[in-house]
MARDOLUM-873333 format. One line per 2 residues: number of its first residue (from 0); their letters; for each residue x, y, z of C-alpha. Coordinates in steps of 0.25 Angstrom, whole numbers, plus 5000, padded with zeros to 4 digits. Layout:
BEGIN
NUM	A	X,Y,Z | ...
//
This chain:
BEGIN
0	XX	5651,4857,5190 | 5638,4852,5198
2	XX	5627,4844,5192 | 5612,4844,5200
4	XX	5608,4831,5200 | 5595,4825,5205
6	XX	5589,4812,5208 | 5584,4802,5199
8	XX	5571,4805,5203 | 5571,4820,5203
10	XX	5575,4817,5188 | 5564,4809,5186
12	XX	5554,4818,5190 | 5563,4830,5181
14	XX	5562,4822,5169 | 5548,4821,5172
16	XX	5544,4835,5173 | 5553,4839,5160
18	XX	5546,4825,5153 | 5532,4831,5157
20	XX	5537,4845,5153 | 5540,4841,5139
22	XX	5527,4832,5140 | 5519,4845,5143
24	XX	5525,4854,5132 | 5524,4843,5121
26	XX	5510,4842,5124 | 5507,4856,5125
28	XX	5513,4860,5110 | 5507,4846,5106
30	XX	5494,4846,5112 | 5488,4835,5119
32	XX	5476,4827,5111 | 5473,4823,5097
34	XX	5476,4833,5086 | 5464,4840,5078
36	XX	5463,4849,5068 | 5460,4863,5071
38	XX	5458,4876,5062 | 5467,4889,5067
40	XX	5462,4903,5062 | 5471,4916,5062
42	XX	5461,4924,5057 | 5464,4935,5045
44	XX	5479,4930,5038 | 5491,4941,5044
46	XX	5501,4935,5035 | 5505,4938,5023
48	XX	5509,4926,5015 | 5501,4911,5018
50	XX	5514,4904,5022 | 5516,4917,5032
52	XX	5502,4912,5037 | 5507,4897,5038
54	XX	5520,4900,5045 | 5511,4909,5056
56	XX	5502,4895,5057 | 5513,4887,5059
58	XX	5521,4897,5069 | 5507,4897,5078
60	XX	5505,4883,5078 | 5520,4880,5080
62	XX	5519,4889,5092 | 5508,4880,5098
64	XX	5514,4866,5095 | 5528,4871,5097
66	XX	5534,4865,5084 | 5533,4869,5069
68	XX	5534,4855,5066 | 5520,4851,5072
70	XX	5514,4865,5067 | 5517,4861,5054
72	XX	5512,4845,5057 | 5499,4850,5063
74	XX	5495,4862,5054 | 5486,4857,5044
76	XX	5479,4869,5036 | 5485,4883,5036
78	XX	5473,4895,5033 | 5483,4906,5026
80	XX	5476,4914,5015 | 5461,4919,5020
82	XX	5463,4918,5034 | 5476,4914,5044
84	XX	5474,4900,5051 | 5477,4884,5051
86	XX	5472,4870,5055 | 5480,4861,5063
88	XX	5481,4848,5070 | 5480,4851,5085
90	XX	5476,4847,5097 | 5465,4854,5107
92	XX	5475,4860,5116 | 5484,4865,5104
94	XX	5471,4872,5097 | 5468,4877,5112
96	XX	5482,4882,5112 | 5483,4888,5099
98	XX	5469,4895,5100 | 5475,4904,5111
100	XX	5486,4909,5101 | 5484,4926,5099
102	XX	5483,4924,5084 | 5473,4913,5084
104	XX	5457,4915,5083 | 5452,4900,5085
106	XX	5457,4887,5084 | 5446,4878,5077
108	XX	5445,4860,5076 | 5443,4858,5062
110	XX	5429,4854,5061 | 5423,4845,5050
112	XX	5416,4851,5038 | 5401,4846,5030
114	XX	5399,4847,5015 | 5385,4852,5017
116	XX	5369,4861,4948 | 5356,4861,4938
118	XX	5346,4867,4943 | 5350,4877,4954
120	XX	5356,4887,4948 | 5344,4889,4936
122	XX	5337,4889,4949 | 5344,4900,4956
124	XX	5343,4906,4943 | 5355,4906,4937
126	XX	5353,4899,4925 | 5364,4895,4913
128	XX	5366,4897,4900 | 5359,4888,4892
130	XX	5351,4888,4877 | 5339,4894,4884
132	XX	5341,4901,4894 | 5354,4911,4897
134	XX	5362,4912,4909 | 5356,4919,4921
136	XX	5362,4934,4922 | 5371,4930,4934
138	XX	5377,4920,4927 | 5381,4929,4915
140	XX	5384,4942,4923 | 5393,4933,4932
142	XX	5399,4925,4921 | 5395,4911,4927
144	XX	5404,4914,4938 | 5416,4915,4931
146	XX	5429,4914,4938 | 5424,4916,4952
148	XX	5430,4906,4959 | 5422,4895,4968
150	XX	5429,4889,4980 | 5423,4877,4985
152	XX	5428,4871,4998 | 5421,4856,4998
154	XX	5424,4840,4996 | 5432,4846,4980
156	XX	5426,4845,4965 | 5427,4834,4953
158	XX	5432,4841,4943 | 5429,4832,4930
160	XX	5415,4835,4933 | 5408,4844,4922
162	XX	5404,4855,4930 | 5420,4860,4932
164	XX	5421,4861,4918 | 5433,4873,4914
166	XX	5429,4871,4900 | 5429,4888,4895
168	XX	5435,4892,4909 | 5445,4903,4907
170	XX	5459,4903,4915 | 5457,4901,4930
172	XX	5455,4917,4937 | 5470,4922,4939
174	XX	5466,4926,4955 | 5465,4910,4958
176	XX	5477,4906,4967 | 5470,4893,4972
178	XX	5476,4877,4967 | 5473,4865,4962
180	XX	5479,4854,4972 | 5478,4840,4966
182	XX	5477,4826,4971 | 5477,4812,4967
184	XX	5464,4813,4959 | 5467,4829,4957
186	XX	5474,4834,4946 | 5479,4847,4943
188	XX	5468,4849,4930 | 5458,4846,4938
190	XX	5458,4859,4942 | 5454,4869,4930
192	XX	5449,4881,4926 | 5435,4878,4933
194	XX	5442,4872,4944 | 5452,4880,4947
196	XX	5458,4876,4962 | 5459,4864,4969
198	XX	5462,4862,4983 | 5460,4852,4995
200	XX	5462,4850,5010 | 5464,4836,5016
202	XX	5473,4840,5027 | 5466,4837,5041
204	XX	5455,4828,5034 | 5456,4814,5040
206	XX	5462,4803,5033 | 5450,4797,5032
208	XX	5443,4807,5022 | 5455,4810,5014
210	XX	5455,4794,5008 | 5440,4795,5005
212	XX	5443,4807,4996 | 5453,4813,4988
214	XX	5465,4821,4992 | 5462,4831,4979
216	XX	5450,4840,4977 | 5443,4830,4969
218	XX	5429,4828,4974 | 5426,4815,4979
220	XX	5413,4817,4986 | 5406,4826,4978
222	XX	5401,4838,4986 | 5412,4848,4982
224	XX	5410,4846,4966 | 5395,4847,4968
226	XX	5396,4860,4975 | 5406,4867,4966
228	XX	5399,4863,4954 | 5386,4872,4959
230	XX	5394,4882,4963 | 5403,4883,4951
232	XX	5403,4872,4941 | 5402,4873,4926
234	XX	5388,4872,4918 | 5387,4859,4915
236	XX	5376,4853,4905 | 5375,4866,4896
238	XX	5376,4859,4882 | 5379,4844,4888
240	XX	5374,4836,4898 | 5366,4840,4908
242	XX	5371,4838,4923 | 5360,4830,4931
244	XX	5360,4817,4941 | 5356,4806,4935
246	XX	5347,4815,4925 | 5341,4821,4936
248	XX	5344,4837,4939 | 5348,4839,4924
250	XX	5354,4852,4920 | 5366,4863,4917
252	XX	5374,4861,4932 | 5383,4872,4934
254	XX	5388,4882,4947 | 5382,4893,4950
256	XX	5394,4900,4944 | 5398,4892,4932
258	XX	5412,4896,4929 | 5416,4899,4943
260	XX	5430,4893,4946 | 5430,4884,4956
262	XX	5441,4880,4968 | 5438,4869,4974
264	XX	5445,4867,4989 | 5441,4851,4993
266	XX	5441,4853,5009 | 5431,4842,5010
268	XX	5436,4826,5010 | 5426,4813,5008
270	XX	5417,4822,5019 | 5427,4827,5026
272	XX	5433,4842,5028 | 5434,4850,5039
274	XX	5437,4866,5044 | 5451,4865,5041
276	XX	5449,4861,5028 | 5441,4871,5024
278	XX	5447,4881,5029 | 5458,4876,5022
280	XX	5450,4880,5009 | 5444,4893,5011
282	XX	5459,4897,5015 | 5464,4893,5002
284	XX	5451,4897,4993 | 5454,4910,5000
286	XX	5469,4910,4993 | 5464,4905,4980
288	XX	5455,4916,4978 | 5440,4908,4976
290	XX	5428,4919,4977 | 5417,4909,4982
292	XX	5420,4899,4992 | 5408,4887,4992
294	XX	5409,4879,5005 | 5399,4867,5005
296	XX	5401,4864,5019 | 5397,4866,5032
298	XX	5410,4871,5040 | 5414,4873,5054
300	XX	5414,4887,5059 | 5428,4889,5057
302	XX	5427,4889,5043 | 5420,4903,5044
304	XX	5431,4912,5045 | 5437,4905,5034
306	XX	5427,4907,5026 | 5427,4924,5033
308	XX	5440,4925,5027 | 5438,4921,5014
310	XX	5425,4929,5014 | 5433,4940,5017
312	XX	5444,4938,5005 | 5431,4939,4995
314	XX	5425,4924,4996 | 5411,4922,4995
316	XX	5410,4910,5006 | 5398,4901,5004
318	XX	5394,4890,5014 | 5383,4879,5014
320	XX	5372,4881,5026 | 5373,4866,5028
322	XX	5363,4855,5028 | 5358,4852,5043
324	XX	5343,4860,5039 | 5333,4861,5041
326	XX	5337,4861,5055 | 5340,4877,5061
328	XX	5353,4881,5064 | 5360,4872,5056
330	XX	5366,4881,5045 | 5382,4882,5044
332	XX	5392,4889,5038 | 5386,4903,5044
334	XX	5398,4913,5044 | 5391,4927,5039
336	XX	5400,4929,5030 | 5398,4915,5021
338	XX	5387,4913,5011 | 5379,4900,5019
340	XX	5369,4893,5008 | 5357,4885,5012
342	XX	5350,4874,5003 | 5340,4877,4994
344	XX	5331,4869,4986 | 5330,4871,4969
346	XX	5317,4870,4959 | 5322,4855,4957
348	XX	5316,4843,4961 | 5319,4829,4957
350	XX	5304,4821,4960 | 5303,4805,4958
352	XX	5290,4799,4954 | 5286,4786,4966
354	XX	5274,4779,4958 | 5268,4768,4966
356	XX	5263,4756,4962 | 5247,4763,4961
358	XX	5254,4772,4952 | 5253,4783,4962
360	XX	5266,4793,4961 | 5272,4801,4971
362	XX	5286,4808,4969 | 5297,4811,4977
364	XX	5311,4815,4976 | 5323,4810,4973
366	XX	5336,4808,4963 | 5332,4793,4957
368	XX	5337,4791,4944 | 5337,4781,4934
370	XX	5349,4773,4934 | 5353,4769,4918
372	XX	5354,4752,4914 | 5346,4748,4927
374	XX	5340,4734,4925 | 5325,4739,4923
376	XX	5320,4727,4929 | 5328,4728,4942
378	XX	5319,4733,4956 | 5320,4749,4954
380	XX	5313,4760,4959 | 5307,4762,4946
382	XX	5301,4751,4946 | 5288,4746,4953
384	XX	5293,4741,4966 | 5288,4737,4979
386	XX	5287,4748,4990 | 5289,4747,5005
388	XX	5286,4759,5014 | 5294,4760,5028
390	XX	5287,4768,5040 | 5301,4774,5041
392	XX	5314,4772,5035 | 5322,4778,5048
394	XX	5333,4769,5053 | 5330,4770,5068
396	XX	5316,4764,5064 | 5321,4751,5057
398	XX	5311,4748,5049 | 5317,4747,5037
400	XX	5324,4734,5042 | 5310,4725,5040
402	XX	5308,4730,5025 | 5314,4722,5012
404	XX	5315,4734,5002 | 5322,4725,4990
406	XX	5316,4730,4977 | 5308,4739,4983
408	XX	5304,4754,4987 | 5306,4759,5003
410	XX	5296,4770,5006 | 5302,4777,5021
412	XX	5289,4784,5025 | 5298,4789,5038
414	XX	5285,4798,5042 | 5294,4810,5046
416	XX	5302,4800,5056 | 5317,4802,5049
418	XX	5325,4809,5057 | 5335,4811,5047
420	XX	5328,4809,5031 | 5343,4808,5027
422	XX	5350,4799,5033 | 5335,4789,5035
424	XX	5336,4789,5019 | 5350,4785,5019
426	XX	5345,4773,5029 | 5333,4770,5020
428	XX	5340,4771,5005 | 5350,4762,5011
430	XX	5340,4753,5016 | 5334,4752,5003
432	XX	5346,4751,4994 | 5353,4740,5001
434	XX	5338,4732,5002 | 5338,4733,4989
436	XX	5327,4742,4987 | 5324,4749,4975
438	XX	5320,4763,4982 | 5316,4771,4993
440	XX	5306,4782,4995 | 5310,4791,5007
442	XX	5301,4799,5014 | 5305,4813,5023
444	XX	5304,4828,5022 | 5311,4836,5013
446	XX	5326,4837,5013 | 5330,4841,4998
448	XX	5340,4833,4995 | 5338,4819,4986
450	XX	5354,4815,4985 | 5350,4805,4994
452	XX	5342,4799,4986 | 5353,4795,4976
454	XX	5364,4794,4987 | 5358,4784,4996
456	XX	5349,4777,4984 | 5359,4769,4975
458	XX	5351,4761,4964 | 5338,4765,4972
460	XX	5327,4774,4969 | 5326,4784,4984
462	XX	5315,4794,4983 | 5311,4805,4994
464	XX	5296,4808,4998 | 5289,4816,5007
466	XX	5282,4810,5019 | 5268,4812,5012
468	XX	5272,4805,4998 | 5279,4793,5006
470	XX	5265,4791,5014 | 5256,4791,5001
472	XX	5269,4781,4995 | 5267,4770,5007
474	XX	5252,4772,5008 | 5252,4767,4994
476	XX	5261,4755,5000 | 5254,4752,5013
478	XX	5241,4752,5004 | 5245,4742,4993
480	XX	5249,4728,4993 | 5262,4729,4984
482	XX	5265,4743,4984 | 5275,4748,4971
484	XX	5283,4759,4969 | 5293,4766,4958
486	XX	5300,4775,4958 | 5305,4786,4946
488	XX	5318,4792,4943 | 5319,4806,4948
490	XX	5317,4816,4938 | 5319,4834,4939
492	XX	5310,4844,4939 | 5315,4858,4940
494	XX	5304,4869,4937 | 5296,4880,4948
496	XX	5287,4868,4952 | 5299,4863,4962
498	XX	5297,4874,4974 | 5311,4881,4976
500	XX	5319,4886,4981 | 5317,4879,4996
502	XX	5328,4879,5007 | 5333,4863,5008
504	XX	5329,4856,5020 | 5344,4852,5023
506	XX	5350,4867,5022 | 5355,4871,5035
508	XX	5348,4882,5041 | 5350,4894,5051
510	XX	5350,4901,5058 | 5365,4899,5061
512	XX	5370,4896,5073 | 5384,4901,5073
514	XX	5381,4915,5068 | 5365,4917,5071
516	XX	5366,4932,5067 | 5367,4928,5052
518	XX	5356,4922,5044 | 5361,4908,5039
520	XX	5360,4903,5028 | 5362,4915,5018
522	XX	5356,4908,5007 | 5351,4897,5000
524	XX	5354,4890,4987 | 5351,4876,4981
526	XX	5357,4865,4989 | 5347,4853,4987
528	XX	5348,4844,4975 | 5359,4850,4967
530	XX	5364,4844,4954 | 5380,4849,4954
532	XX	5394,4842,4950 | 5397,4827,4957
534	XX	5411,4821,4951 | 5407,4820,4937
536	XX	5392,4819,4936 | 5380,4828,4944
538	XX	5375,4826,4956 | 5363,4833,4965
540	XX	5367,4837,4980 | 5361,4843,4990
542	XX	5365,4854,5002 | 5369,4867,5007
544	XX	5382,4863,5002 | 5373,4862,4986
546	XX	5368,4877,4990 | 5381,4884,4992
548	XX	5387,4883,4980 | 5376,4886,4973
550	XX	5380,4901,4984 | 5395,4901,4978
552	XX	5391,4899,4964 | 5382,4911,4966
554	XX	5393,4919,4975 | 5402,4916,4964
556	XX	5392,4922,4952 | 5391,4935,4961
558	XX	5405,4934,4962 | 5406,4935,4948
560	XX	5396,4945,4946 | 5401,4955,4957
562	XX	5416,4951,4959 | 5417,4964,4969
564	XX	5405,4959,4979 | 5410,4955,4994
566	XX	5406,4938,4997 | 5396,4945,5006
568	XX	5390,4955,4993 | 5389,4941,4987
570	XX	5383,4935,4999 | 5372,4946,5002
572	XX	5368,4947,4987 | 5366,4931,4988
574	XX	5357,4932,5002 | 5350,4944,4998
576	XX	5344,4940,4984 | 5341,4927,4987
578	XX	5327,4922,4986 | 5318,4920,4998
580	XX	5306,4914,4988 | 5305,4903,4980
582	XX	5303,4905,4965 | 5287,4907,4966
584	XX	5288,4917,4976 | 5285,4909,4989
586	XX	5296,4909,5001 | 5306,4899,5000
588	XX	5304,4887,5008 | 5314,4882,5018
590	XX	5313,4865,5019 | 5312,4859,5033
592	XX	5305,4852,5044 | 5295,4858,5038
594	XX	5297,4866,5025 | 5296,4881,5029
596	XX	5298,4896,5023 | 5313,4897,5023
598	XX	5320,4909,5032 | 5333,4915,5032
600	XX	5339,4904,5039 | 5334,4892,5029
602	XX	5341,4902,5018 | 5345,4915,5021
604	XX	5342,4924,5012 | 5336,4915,5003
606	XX	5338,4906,4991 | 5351,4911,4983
608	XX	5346,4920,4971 | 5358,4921,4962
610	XX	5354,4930,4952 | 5348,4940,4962
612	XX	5362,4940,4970 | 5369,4946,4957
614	XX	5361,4958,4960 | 5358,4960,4974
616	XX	5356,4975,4975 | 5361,4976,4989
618	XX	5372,4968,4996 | 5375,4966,5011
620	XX	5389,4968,5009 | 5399,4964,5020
622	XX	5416,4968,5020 | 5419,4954,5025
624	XX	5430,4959,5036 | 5417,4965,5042
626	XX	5415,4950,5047 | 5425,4952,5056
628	XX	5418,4964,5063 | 5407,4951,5067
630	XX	5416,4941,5069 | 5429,4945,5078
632	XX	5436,4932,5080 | 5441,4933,5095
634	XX	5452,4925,5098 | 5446,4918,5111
636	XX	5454,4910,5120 | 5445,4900,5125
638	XX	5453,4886,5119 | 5452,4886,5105
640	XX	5444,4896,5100 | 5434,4899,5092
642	XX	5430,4907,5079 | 5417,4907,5084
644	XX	5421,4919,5093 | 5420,4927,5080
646	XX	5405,4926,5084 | 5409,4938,5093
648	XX	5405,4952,5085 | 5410,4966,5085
650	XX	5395,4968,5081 | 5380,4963,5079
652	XX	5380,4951,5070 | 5368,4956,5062
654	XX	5375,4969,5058 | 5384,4961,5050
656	XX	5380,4965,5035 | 5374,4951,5031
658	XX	5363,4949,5021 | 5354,4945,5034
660	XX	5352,4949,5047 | 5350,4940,5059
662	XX	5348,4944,5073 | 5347,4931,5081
664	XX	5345,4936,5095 | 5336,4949,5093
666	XX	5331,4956,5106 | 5329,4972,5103
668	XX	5328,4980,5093 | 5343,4980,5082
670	XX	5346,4988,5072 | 5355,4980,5060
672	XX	5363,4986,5050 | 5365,4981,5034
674	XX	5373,4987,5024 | 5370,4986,5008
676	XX	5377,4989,4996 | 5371,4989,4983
678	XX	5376,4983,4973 | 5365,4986,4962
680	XX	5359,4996,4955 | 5367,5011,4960
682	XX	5354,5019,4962 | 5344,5008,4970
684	XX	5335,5010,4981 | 5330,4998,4991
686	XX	5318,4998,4999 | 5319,4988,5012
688	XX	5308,4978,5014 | 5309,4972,5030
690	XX	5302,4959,5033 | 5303,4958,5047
692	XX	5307,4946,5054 | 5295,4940,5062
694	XX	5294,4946,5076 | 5306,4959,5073
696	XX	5303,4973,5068 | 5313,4975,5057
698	XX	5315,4989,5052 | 5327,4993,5040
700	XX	5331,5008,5039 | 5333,5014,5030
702	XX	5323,5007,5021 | 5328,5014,5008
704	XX	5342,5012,5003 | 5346,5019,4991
706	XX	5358,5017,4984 | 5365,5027,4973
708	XX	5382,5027,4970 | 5386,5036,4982
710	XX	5377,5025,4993 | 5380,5009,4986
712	XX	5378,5006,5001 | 5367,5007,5013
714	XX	5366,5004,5027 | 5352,5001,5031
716	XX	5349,4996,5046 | 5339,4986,5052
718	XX	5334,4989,5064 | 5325,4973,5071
720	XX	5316,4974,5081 | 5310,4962,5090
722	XX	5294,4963,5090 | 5293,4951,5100
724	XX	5299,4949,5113 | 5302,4934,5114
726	XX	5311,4923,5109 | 5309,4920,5096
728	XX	5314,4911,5084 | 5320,4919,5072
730	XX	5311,4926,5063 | 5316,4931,5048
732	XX	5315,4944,5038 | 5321,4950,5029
734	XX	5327,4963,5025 | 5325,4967,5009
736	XX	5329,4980,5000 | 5324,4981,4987
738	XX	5320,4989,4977 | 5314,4988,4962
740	XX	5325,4978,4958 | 5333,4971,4970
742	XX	5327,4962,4983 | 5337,4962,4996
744	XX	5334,4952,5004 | 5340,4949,5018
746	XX	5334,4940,5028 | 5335,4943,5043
748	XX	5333,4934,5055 | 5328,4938,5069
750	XX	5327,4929,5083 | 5321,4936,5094
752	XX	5328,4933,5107 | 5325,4937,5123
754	XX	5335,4926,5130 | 5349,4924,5129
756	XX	5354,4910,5124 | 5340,4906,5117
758	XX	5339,4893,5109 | 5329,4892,5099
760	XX	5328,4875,5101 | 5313,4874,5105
//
């Protein structure tokens, strides 16, 4: 028997090659680079059991890393109920790899995610029962919500607090499958008929938020239990107490839907959550069986088709608009088939009386009240103290650095010079407080929101002023010699004289720019100022994340009231009824740079109008697998793909059967197509009413619809025509049926265009 032997360096160079070889392969299943987290979607589950869908994630990802070991070490969420998908620590050439497998439609990074009561619900009109007055129709007819149960995906819940009282709940609904996972500060009644599921998701936060929180679904930070309590919580001051801040904003708080259940799924940690997370929720709120699912965040794209998938199991999916207005194209969360809410103002206002020392007055606003067992003789804002005006209170400018405020009153004059009014007041409160000052009158446009004038003011009195009141204010000082001030405590004044509703200033606005062909926002609610649940006591907050669950509260009543209706039925009845004037007739108002009429895109079709959306008449009713006719999700091979190649349609955008229509680039004449169903009186006839948008000919056909048992549904068709022949912004109008007892209202949104690629940034 022979033996090939060869030099030593010939061996050399084979173990080399075999070394390099091996190198090569390791690197290839292991990936060069640092790892990430990235979010797989499978699309539609094919499997019948959730651990069948596990094993079928875990045999794709042990395919790419060539070890069952490292898929199981690497795989971090598994989506297995409403749609087929998982996140998993990988690096860049492994998600590159992995997005070219047959069964995959896009491998995504996890991105990071935002978090974005008395009075507003008797605004909206739905009033509770008290000894005067009874509960509003929608409320009874409904039950107060009664067992329809309230997802909400956000930062957890306190669940000592009042508002998530079971006291005269019955057993929880037999159909809930969801949990109640505990923690170190979580027990297992803490759950309860009101609350009556409990989940959260750490895995892939960062170390570094998990210790500032708590690895339960307690609330730490606050934002959670105040949105559940307006969407769901239980009345709280009927025979008792009243809920208020301090005194101020006294009244009944309660949700929208008052006996709702509620499922809370904590996504979000001391700030922190991302895609993965959430999607992590809306898998499981899917399983558990919720009917409304309230997101208070603004989420990365991938997050649509999650929210798609519940949408079709039967969810009604509301999202906050976010809070980067007034500024255009700004508004997120825009998937058509989720409910986006914009921020509106309520007839609240909480004034604060400035007299100086020649016993003129002037008011402002703010949340200043009195602290109880203060030393009266100590320097306070209510007291005559000295007042110091500043040219302008904006850091780059320095000039707070020369002026001694101990004891006294800081006036920022700024005279339209702050770039950013939020983060300038932050600077001067600051500024104040550790001076020693004893208050701080702040001047800058409109921005309707006063929690900063009790977060950044501790022991201080900080009141906001327009421009106007802060020149007559330092007149007064530049004219005397020893100029005084005081200031009140804030007190509430709720009546018609407060002009509402009005769009907020921060609400995100359209149009958007991932899916221009919808109208976005849907609709507004009330998002500034709102008294709801924090930990054990009552706090006011304001956002879009404020205005949509005041939407799922809503969803929830119509929930009640029509089990049967489709999330887009609820949706349209939502967008269609809701107001477009103020409650003295005049059109709502839109805050801004400056303060205009608002359009579609400051709030859809209008301000919410829950009472009216119990009875809408006619609903745009859409079978939620028809998305899929809109939105076919290629599977492109281009690295790691998107889901944003489900912008590719099998059709126009605009003939999808929205409550809106929107033709973004319009050069000749269309013709859009709208179904609707009726859903109120059998025998009705509607008449149409067309305002067409500024510069477009817009013509309906037929302009009669008659309904009877044998026709509960009609087609009607639109045909838009450009009168001009140039470039142009977008111009709005709306379409209406009505008759004798019922207004229809959807808005519609036109931007002529002659040129390919045009940019409206001039």
């Amino acid at each position: 028997m022979g033996f090939y032997t060869r030099s030593s360096s010939e061996a050399r160079v084979a173990w080399m090659l075999l070394l390099l070889c091996s190198c090569t392969l390791l690197l290839r299943a292991h990936g060069g680079g640092s790892r990430k987290l990235y979010i797989t979607y499978l699309g539609d589950v094919r499997h019948g059991h959730p651990d069948d869908v596990v094993a079928s994630h875990h045999d794709m990802l042990g395919t790419l890393l060539q070890s069952k070991e490292e898929s199981v070490a690497s795989m971090v969420y598994h989506y297995k109920h409403g749609f087929s998908g998982f996140a998993a620590m990988l690096t860049q050439d492994q998600a590159t790899r992995l997005a070219e497998f047959p069964e995959v439609i896009s491998v995504k990074p996890s991105r990071r995610v935002r978090t974005t009561t008395t009075r507003s619900w008797d605004f909206l009109g739905l009033n509770y029962q008290s000894s005067h007055t009874p509960a509003s129709e929608l409320l009874q007819m409904s039950n107060f919500g009664e067992d329809v149960i309230i997802g909400v995906v956000d930062t957890g819940i306190w669940p000592e607090s009042r508002s998530f009282s079971d006291v005269g709940y019955g057993p929880v609904p037999a159909r809930w499958k969801g949990e109640c996972q505990t923690g170190p500060d979580w027990g297992i009644n803490n759950c309860s008929r009101k609350i009556i599921g409990a989940r959260f998701y750490t895995a892939g936060v960062p170390d570094e938020y998990l210790k500032r929180d708590s690895l339960s679904p307690r609330d730490h930070y606050s934002h959670g239990t105040h949105c559940a309590s307006t969407a769901a919580g239980s009345a709280v001051g009927v025979d008792g107490e009243e809920a208020s801040f301090h005194g101020l904003a006294a009244g009944v708080a309660r949700g929208g839907a008052p006996r709702a259940r509620i499922a809370v799924y904590k996504s979000i940690f001391a700030g922190y959550g991302d895609s993965a997370t959430v999607l992590a929720a809306i898998d499981d709120a899917i399983h558990d069986g919720v009917d409304v699912l309230s997101l208070s965040l603004t989420v990365p794209y991938e997050n649509s088709y999650g929210a798609l998938h519940a949408v079709q199991k039967g969810i009604t999916v509301v999202y906050s608009a976010g809070n980067d207005g007034p500024r255009p194209q700004t508004v997120e969360d825009t998937s058509p088939w989720v409910l986006t809410v914009a921020a509106s103002k309520i007839d609240r206002s909480f004034p604060t009386v400035i007299t100086l020392g020649n016993k003129q007055q002037m008011v402002g606003q703010s949340l200043y009240y009195q602290v109880k067992n203060i030393n009266s003789s100590s320097h306070t804002a209510r007291n005559f103290t000295k007042l110091i005006c500043a040219q302008s209170c904006v850091p780059r400018h320095e000039v707070l650095h020369h002026i001694d405020v101990k004891g006294a009153i800081l006036v920022c004059l700024n005279d339209n010079d702050a770039i950013n009014p939020s983060d300038d007041f932050h600077h001067a409160a600051k500024y104040v407080v550790e001076g020693g000052g004893s208050g701080l009158i702040f001047a800058q446009y409109t921005t309707d929101t006063l929690s900063s004038t009790v977060a950044y003011c501790p022991g201080i009195a900080c009141v906001i002023v327009d421009i106007y009141i802060s020149r007559r204010i330092c007149q007064y000082a530049f004219d005397s010699s020893s100029p005084t001030a005081k200031i009140e405590p804030t007190r509430t004044v709720m009546s018609k004289d407060v002009l509402a509703s009005k769009v907020a200033s921060f609400s995100s606005r359209g149009p958007s720019a991932d899916y221009p062909a919808f109208i976005k926002p849907d609709v507004a609610a009330p998002g500034a100022n709102i008294l709801a649940a924090v930990g054990d006591s009552y706090v006011t907050k304001s956002g879009t994340s404020m205005a949509a669950p005041h939407a799922a509260g809503v969803a929830a009543l119509l929930k009640a009231l029509h089990p049967d209706w489709s999330p887009a039925a609820i949706k349209s009845a939502i967008v269609t009824t809701a107001h477009v004037t103020d409650g003295h007739g005049m059109p709502i108002l839109a805050e801004g740079l400056p303060r205009k009429v608002a359009d579609p895109f400051d709030y859809g079709g209008g301000n919410i109008n829950p009472c009216g959306a119990a009875h809408p008449g006619l609903i745009y009713d859409i079978d939620p697998h028809d998305y899929n006719k809109f939105f076919q999700c290629a599977n492109v091979k281009e690295g790691i793909s998107a889901i944003a190649s489900c912008n590719t349609t099998s059709m126009p955008e605009y003939n999808l059967n929205l409550p809106s229509i929107s033709v973004p680039d319009f050069r000749s004449a269309i013709t859009v197509s709208r179904t609707v169903t009726n859903v109120g009186e059998l025998h009705s006839v509607y008449h149409v009413v067309v305002q067409s948008p500024t510069g477009v000919n817009m013509e309906v056909f037929p302009d009669v619809l008659v309904f009877d048992a044998a026709n509960k549904v009609r087609k009607f068709e639109v045909k838009l025509s450009p009168i001009w022949n140039f470039q142009g912004g977008y111009t709005f109008g709306s379409i209406t049926w009505q008759n004798d007892r019922q207004v229809v209202r959807i808005p519609v949104a036109t931007r002529i265009t002659i040129q390919d690629f045009y940019a409206d940034v001039a």
